[in-house]
N, CA, C and O of each residue as an XYZ file, in Angstrom:
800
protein
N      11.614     -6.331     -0.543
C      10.380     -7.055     -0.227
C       9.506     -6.205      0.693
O       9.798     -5.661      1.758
N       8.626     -6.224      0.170
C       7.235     -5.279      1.548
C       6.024     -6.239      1.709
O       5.504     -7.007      0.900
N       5.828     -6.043      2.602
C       4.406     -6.701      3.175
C       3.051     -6.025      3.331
O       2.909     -4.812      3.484
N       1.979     -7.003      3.274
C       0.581     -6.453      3.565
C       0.116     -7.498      5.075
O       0.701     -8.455      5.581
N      -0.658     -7.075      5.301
C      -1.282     -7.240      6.699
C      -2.222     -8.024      6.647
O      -3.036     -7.767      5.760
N      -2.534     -9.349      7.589
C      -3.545    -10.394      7.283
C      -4.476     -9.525      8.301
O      -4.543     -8.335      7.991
N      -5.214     -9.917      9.474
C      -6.365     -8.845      9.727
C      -6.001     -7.900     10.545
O      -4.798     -7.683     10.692
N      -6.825     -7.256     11.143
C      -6.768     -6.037     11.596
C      -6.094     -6.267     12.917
O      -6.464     -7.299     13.477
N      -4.924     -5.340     13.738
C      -4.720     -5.326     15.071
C      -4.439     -3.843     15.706
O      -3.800     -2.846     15.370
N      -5.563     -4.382     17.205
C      -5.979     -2.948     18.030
C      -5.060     -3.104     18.839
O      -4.636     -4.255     18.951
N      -4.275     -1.740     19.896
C      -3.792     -1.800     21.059
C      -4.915     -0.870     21.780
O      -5.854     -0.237     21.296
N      -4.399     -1.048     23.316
C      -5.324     -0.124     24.078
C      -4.644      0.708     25.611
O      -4.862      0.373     26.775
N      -3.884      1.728     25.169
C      -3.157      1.802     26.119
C      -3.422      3.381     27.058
O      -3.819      4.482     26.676
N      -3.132      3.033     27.982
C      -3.595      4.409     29.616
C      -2.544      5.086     29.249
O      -1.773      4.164     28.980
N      -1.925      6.131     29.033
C      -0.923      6.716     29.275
C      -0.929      8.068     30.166
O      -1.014      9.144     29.574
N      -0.834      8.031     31.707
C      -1.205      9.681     31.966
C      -2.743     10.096     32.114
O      -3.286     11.178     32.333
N      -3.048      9.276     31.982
C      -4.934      9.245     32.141
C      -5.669      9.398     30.846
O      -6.890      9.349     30.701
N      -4.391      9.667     29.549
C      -5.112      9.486     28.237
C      -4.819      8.193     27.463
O      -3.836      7.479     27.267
N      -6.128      8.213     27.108
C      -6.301      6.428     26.434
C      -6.009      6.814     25.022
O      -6.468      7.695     24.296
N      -4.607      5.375     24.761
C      -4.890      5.599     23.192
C      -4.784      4.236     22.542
O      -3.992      3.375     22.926
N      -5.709      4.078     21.442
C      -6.396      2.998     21.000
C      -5.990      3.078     19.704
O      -6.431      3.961     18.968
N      -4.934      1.987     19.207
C      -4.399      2.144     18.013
C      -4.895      0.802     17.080
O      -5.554     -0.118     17.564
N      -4.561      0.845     15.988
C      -5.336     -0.224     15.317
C      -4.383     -0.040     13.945
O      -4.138      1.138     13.687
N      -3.796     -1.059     13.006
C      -3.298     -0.911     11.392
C      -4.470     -2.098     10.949
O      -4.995     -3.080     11.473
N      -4.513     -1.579     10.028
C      -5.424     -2.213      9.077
C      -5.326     -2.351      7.867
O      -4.959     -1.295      7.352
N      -5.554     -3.544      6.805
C      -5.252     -3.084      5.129
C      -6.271     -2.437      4.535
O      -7.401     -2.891      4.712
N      -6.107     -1.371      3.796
C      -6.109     -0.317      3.078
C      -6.113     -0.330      1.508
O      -4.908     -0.409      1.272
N      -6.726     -0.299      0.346
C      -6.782     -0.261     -0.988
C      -5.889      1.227     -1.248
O      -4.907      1.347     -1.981
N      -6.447      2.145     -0.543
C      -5.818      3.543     -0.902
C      -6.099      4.915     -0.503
O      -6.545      4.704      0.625
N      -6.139      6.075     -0.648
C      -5.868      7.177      0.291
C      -7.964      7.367      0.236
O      -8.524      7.934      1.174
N      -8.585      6.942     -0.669
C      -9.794      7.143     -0.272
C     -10.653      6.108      0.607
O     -11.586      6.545      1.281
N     -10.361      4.817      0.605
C     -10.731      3.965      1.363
C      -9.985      4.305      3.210
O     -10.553      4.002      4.260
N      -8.945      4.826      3.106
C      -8.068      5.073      4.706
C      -9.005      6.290      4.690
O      -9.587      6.210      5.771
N      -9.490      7.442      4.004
C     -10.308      8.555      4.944
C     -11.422      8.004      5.246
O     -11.552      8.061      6.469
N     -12.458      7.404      4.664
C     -13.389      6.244      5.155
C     -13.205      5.675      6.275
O     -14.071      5.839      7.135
N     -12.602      5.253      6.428
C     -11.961      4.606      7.689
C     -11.624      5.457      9.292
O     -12.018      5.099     10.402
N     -10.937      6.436      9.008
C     -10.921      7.507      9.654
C     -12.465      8.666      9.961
O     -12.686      9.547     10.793
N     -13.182      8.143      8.932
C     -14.462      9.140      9.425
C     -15.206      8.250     10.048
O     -15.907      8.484     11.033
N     -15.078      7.211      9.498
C     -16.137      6.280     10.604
C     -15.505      6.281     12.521
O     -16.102      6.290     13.598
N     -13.983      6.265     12.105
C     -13.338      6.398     13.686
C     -14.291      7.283     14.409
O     -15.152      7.061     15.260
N     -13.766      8.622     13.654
C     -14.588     10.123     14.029
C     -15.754      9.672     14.453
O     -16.008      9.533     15.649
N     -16.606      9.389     13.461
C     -18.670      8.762     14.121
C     -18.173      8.343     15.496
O     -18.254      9.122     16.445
N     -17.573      6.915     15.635
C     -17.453      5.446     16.273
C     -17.012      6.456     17.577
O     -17.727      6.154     18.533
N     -16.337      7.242     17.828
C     -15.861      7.917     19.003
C     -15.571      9.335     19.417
O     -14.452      9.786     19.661
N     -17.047     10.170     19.478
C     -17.526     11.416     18.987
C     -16.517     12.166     20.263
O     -15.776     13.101     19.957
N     -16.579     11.693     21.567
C     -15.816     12.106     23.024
C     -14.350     12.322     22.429
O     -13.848     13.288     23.003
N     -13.448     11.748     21.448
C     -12.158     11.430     21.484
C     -11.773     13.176     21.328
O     -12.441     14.206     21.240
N     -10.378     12.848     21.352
C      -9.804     14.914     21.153
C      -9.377     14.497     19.888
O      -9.777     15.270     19.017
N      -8.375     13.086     19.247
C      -7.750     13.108     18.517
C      -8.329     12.332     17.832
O      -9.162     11.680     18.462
N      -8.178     11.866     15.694
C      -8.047     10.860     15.373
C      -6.670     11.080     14.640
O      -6.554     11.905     13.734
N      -5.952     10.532     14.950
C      -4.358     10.562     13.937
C      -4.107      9.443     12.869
O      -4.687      8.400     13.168
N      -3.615      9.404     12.064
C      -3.109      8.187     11.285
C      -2.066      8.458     10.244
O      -1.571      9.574     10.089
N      -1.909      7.937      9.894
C      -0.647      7.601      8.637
C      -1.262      6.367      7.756
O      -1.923      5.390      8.107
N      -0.907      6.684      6.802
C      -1.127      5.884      5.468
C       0.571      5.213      4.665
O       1.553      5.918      4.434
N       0.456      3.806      4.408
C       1.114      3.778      3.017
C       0.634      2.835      2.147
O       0.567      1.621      2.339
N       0.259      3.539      1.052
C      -0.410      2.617      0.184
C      -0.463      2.926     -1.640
O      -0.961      3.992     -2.001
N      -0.022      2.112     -2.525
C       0.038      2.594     -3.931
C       1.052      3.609     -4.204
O       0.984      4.525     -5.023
N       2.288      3.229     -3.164
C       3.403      4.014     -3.361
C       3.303      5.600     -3.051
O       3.976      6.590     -3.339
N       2.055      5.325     -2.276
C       2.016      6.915     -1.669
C       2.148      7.171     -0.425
O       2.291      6.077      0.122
N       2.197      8.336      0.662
C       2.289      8.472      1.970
C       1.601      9.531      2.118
O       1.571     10.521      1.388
N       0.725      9.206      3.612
C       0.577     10.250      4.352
C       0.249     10.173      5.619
O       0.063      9.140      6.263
N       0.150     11.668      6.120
C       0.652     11.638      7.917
C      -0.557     13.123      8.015
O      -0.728     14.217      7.476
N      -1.143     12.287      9.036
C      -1.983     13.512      9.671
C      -1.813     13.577     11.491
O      -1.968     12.642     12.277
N      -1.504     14.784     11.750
C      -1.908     14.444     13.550
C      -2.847     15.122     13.794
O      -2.571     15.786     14.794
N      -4.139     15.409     13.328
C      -4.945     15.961     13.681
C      -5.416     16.548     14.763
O      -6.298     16.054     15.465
N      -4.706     17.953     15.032
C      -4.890     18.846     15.866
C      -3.435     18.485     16.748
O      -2.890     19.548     17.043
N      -2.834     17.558     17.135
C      -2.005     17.113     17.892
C      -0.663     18.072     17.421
O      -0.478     18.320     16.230
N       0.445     18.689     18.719
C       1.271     19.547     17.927
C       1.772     18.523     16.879
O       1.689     17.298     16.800
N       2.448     19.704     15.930
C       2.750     18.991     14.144
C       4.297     18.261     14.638
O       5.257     18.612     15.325
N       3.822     16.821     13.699
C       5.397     16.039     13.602
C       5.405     15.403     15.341
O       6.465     15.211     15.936
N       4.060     15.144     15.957
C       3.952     14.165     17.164
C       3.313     12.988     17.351
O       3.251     12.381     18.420
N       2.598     12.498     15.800
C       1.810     11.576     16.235
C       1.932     10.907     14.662
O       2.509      9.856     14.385
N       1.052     12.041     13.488
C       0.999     11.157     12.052
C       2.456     11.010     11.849
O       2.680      9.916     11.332
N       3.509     11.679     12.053
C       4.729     11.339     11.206
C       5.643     10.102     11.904
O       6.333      9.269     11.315
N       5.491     10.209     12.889
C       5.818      9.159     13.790
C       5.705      8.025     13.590
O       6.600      7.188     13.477
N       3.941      7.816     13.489
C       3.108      6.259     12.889
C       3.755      6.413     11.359
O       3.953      5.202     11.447
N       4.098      6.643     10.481
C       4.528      6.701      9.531
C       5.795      6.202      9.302
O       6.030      5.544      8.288
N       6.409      6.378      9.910
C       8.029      6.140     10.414
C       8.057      4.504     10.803
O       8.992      3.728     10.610
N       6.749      4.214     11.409
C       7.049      2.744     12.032
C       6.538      1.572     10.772
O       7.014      0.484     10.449
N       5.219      2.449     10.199
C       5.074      2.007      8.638
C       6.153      1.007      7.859
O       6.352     -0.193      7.669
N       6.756      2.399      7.515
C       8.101      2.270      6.823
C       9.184      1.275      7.715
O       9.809      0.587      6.908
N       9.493      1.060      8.770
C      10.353      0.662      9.102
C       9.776     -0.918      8.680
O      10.393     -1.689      7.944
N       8.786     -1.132      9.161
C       8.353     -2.592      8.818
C       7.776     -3.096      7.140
O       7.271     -4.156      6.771
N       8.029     -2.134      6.558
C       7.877     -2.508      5.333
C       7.315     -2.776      4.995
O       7.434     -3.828      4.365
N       5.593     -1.805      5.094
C       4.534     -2.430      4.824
C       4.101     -1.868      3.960
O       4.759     -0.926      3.517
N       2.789     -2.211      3.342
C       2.235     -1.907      1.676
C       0.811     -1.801      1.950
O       0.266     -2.747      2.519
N       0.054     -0.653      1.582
C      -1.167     -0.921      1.628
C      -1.863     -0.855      3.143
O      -2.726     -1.651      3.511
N      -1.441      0.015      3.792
C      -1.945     -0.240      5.269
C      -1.630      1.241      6.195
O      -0.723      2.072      6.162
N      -2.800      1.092      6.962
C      -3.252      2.068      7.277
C      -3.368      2.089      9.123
O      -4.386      1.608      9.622
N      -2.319      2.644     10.001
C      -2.212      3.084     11.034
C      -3.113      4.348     11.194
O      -3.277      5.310     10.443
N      -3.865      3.914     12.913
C      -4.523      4.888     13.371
C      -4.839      5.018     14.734
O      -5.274      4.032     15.330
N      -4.699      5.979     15.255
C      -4.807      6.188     17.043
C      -6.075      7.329     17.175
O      -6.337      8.352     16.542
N      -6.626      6.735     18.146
C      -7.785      7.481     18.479
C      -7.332      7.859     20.374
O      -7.073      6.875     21.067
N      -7.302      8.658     20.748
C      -6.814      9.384     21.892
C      -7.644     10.135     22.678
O      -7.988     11.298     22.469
N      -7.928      9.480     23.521
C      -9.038     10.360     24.358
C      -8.000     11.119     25.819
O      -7.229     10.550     26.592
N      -8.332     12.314     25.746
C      -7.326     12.960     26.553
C      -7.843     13.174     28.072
O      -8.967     13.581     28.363
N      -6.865     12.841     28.949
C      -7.020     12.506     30.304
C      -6.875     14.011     31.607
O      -7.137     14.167     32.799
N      -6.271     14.909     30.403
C      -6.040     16.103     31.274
C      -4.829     16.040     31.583
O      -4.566     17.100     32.152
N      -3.934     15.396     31.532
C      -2.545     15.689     31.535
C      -1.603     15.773     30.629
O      -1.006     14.715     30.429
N      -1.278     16.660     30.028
C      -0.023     17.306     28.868
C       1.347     16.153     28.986
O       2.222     15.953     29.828
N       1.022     15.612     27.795
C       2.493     14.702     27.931
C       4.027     15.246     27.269
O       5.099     14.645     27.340
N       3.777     16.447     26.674
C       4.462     17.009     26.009
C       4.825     16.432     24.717
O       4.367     15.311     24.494
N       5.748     17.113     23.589
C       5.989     16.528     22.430
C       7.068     15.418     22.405
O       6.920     14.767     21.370
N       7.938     15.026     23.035
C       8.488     13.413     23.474
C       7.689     13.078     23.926
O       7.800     12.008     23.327
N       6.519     12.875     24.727
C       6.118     11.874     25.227
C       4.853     11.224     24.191
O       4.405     10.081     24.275
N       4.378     12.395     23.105
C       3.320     12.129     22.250
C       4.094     11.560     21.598
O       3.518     10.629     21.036
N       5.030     11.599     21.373
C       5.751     11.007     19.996
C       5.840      9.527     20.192
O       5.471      8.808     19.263
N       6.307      8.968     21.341
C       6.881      7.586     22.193
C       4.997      7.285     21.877
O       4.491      6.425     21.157
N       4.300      8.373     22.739
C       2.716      7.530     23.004
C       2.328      6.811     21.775
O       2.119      5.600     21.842
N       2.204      7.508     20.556
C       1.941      7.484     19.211
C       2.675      6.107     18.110
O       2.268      5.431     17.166
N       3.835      6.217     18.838
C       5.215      5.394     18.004
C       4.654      3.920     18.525
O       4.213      3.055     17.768
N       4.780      3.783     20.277
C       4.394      2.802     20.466
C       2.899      2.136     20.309
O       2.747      0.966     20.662
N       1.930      2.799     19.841
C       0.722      2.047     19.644
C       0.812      1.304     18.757
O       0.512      0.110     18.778
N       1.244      1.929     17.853
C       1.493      1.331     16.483
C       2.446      0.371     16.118
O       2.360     -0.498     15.250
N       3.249      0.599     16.787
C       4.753     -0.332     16.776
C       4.277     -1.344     17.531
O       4.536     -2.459     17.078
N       3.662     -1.313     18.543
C       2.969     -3.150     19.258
C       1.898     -3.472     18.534
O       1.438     -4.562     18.874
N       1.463     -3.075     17.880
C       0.069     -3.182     16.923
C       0.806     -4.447     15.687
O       0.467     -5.600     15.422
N       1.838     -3.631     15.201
C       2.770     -4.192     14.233
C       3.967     -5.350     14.405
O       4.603     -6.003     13.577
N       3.977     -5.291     16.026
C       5.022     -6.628     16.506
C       3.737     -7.975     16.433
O       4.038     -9.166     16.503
N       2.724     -7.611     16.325
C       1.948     -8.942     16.399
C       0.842     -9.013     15.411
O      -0.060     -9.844     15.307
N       1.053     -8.182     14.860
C       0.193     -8.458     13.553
C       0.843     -9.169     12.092
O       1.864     -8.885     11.465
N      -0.008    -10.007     11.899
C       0.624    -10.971     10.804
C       0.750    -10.565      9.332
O      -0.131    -10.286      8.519
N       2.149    -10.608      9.202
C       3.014    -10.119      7.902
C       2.784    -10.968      6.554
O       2.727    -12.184      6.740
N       2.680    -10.642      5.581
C       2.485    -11.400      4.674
C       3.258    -10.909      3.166
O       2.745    -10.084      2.410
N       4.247    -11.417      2.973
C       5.427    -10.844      1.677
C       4.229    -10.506      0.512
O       3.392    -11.222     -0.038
N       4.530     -9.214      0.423
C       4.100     -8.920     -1.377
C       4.906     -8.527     -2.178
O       5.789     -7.726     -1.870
N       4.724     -9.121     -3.617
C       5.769     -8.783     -4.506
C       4.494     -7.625     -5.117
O       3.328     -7.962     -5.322
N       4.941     -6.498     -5.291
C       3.837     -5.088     -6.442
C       4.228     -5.755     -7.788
O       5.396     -5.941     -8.129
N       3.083     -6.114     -8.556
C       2.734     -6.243     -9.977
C       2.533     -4.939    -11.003
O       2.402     -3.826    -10.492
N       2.510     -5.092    -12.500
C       2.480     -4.185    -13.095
C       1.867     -4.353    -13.960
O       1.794     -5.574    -14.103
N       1.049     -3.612    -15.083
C      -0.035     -4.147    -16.556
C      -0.065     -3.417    -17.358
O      -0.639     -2.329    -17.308
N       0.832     -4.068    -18.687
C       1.006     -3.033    -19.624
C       0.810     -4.268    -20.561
O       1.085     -5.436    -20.287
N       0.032     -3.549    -22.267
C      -0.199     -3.971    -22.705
C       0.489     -3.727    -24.359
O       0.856     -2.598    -24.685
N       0.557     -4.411    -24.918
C       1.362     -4.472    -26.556
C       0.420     -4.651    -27.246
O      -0.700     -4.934    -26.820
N       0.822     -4.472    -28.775
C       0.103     -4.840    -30.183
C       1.481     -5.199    -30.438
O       2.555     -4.600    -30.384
N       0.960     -6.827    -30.849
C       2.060     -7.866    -32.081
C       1.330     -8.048    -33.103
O       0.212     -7.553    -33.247
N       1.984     -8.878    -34.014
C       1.581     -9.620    -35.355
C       0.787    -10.659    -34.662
O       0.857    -10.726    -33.434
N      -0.177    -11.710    -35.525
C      -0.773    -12.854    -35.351
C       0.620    -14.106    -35.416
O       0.621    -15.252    -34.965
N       1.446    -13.546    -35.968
C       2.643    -14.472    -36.563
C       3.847    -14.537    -34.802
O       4.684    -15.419    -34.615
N       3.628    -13.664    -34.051
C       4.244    -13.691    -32.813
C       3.293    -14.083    -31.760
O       3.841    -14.468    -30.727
N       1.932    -14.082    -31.760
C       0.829    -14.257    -30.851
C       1.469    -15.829    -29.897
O       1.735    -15.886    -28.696
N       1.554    -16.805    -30.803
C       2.143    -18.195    -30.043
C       3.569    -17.590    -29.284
O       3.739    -17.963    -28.123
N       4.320    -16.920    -29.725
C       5.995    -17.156    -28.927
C       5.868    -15.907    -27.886
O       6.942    -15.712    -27.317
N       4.781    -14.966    -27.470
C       4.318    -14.219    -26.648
C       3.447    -15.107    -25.220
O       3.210    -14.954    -24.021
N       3.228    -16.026    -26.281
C       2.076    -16.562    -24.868
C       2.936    -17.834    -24.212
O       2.569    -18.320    -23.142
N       4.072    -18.326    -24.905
C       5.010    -19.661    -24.015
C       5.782    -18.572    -23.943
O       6.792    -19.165    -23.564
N       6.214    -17.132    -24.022
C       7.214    -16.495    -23.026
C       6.631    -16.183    -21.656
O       7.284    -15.985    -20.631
N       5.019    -16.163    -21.811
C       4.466    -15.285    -20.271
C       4.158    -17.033    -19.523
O       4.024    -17.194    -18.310
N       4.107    -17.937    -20.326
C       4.088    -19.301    -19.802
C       5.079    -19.470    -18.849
O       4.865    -19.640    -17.648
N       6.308    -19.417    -19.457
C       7.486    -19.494    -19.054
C       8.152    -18.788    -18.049
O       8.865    -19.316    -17.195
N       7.893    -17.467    -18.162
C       8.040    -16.684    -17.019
C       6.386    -16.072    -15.930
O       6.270    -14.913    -15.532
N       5.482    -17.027    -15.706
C       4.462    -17.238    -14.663
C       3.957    -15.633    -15.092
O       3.749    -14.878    -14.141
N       3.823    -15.273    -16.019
C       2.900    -14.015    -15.874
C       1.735    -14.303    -16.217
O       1.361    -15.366    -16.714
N       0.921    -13.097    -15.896
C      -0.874    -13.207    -16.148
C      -0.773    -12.446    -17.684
O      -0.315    -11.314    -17.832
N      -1.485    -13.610    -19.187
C      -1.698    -12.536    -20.038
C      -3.135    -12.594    -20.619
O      -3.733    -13.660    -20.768
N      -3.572    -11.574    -20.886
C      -4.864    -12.133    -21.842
C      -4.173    -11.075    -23.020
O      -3.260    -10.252    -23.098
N      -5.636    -11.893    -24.183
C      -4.803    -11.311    -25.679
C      -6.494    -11.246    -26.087
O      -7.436    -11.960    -25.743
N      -6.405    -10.087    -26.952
C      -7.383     -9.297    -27.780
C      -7.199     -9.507    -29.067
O      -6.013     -9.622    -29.376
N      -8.178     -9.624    -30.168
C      -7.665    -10.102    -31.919
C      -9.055     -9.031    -32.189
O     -10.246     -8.833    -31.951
N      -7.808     -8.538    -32.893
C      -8.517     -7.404    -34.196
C      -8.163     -8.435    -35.680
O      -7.784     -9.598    -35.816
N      -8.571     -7.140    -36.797
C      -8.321     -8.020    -38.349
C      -7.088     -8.661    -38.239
O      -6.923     -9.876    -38.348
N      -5.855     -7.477    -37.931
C      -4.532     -7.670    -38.225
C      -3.480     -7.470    -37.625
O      -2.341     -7.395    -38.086
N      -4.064     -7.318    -35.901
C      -3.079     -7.430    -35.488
C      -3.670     -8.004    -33.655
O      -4.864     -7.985    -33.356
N      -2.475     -8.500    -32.577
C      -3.052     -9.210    -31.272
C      -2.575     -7.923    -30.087
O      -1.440     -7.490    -29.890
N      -3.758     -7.552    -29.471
C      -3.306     -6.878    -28.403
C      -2.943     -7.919    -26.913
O      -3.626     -8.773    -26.349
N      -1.988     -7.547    -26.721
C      -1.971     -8.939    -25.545
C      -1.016     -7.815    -24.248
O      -0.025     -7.108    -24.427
N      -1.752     -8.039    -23.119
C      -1.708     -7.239    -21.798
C      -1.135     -8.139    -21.085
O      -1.549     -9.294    -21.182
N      -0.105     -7.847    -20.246
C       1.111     -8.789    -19.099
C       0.774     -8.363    -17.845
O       0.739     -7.168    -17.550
N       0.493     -9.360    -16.994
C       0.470     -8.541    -15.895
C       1.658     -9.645    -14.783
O       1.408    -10.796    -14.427
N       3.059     -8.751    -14.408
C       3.787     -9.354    -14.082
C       4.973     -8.459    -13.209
O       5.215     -7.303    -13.556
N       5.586     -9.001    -12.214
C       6.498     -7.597    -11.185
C       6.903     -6.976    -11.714
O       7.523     -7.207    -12.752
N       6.650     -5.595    -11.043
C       6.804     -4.513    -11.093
C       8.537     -4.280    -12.036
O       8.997     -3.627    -12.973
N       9.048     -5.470    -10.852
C      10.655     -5.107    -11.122
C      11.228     -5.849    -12.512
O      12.359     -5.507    -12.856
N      10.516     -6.862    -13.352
C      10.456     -7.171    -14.049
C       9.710     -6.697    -15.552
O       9.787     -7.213    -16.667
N       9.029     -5.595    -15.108
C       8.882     -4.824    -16.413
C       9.849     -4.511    -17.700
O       9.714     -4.872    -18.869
N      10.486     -4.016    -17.317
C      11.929     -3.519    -18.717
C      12.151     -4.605    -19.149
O      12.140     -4.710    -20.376
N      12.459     -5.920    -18.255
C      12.995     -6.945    -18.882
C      11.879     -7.218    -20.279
O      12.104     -7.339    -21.483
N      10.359     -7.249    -19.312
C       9.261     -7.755    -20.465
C       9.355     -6.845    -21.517
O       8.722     -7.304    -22.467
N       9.840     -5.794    -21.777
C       9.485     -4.610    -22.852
C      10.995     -5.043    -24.048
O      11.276     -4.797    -25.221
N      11.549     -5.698    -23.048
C      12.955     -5.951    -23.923
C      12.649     -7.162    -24.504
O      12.874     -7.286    -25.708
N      12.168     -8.101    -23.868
C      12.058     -9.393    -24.476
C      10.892     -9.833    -25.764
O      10.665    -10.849    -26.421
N      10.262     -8.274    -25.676
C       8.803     -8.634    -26.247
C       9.796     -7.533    -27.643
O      10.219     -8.381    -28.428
N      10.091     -6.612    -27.971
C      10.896     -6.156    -28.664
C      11.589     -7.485    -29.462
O      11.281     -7.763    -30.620
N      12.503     -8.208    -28.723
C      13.644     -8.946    -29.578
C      12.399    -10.321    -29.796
O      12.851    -10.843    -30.815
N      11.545    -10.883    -29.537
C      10.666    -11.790    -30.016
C       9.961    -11.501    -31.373
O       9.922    -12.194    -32.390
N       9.336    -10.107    -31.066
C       9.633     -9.651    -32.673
C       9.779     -8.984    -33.161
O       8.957     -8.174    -33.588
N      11.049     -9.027    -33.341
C      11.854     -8.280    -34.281
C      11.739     -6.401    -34.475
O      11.738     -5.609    -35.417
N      11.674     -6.350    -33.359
C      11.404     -4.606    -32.763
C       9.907     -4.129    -33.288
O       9.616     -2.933    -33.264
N       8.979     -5.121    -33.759
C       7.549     -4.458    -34.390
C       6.670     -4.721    -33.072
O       5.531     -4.255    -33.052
N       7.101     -5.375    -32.080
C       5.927     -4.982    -30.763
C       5.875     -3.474    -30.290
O       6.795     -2.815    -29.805
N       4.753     -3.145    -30.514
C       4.217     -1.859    -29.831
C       3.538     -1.243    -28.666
O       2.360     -0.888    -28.684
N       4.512     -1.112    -27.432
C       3.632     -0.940    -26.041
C       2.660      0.442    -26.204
O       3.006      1.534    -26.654
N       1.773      0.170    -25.861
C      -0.051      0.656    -25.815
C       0.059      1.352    -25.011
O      -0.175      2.539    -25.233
N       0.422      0.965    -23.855
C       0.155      1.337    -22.486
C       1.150      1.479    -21.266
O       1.363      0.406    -20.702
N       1.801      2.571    -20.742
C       2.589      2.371    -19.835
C       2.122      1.796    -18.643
O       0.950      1.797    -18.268
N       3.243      1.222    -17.966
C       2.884      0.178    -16.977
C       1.957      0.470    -15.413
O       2.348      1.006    -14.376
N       0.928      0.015    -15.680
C      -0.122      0.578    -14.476
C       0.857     -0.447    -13.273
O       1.489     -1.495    -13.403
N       0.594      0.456    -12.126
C       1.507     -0.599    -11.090
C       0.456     -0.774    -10.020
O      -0.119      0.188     -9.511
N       0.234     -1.963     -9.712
C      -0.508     -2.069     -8.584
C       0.320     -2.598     -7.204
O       0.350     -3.772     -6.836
N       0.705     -1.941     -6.811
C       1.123     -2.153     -5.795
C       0.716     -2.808     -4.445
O       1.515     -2.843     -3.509
C-alpha cells in the first residue's frame, strides 16, 4: 500500500544560524516537481540551497544542489520511501548562517525537515491503476462489461463494423488476472492493443 498527500506541509527550522524551510507537496511528475523547485529558486533568490527529492510514477530522484553529494537529496528520499509515499515531492530551501554543520549534521538537518513535515501531514492510501485496452467479438461485448461490473473496474468500449474495442482501467496488481480472464471469456480470440499504461 502507498500513499499520496492531502495538502501541502512546511517546517521552519534554525539550525546553527542556518534556516531550513522544508515543505512535501503532491506532485503529478518529474516535470511538474522542477516547476516547483524553480519557482522555490524565484520565491527565495538570498537562499545557498534548493534541495529536493522526488517520488512519483514509479520514478526517483535526489538532488542536493550544491550541498556535499549524498547530504541532503538522498536523505529526503530515504524518508520518502520509508513512509510510502506516491507522487510527492520533498523540498528544503536553506539559507546558510555561516556555520559548517558538517556532513552528519546536513544529513540529520535535511532528514529531519522532511521527516516532521511527514509526521503531520495527512496520508491518504492509494491503490496505482492501470489501462489497457482489447479487441473482442460483438458476441463477447455483454460478458466483458458484467465481468468489469463485477470486478468495480472503469471500462469504456469503442464499435467498429466487426469488432468492440473495450479499454479497463483497473489495479495495477490486478492486471494479468484481467488479461487471463478476458482470454478464457473468449475463447483465446481477445486481443490486447495496448500494454498496460500504469498510472500510478
Amino acid at each position: 500500500m502507498s500513499y499520496r498527500l492531502g495538502a501541502p506541509v512546511h517546517t521552519d527550522h534554525l539550525i546553527k544560524k542556518s534556516r531550513f524551510i522544508g515543505c512535501v507537496q503532491t506532485v503529478r511528475d518529474r516535470a511538474e516537481a522542477v516547476a516547483v523547485v524553480d519557482a522555490l529558486r524565484l520565491a527565495h533568490p538570498g537562499a545557498a540551497h534548493v534541495c529536493w527529492a522526488l517520488m512519483a510514477g514509479g520514478q526517483s530522484a535526489a538532488n542536493d544542489d550544491g550541498e556535499p553529494s549524498g547530504t541532503a537529496g538522498r536523505p529526503m528520499l530515504e524518508v520518502l520511501r520509508h513512509q510510502d509515499l506516491e507522487g510527492v515531492l520533498a523540498t528544503v530551501v536553506r539559507y546558510f548562517g555561516g556555520v559548517k554543520l558538517g556532513a552528519g549534521g546536513l544529513v540529520r538537518a535535511y532528514t529531519d525537515a522532511i521527516a516532521q513535515a511527514c509526521a503531520v501531514a495527512e496520508k491518504i492510501p492509494h491503490t496505482a491503476t492501470s489501462t489497457a485496452t482489447w479487441q473482442v467479438s460483438y458476441a463477447h461485448e455483454g460478458a466483458v462489461r458484467r465481468l468489469a461490473q463485477a470486478n468495480g473496474a472503469t471500462l469504456s468500449v469503442a464499435h467498429d463494423h466487426e469488432t468492440v474495442s473495450v479499454t479497463i482501467t483497473a489495479p495495477t496488481q490486478d492486471m494479468a488476472q484481467w488479461h487471463h480472464d478476458l482470454r478464457d471469456i473468449t475463447a483465446g480470440q481477445a486481443q490486447c492493443l495496448s500494454a498496460p499504461l500504469v498510472d500510478a
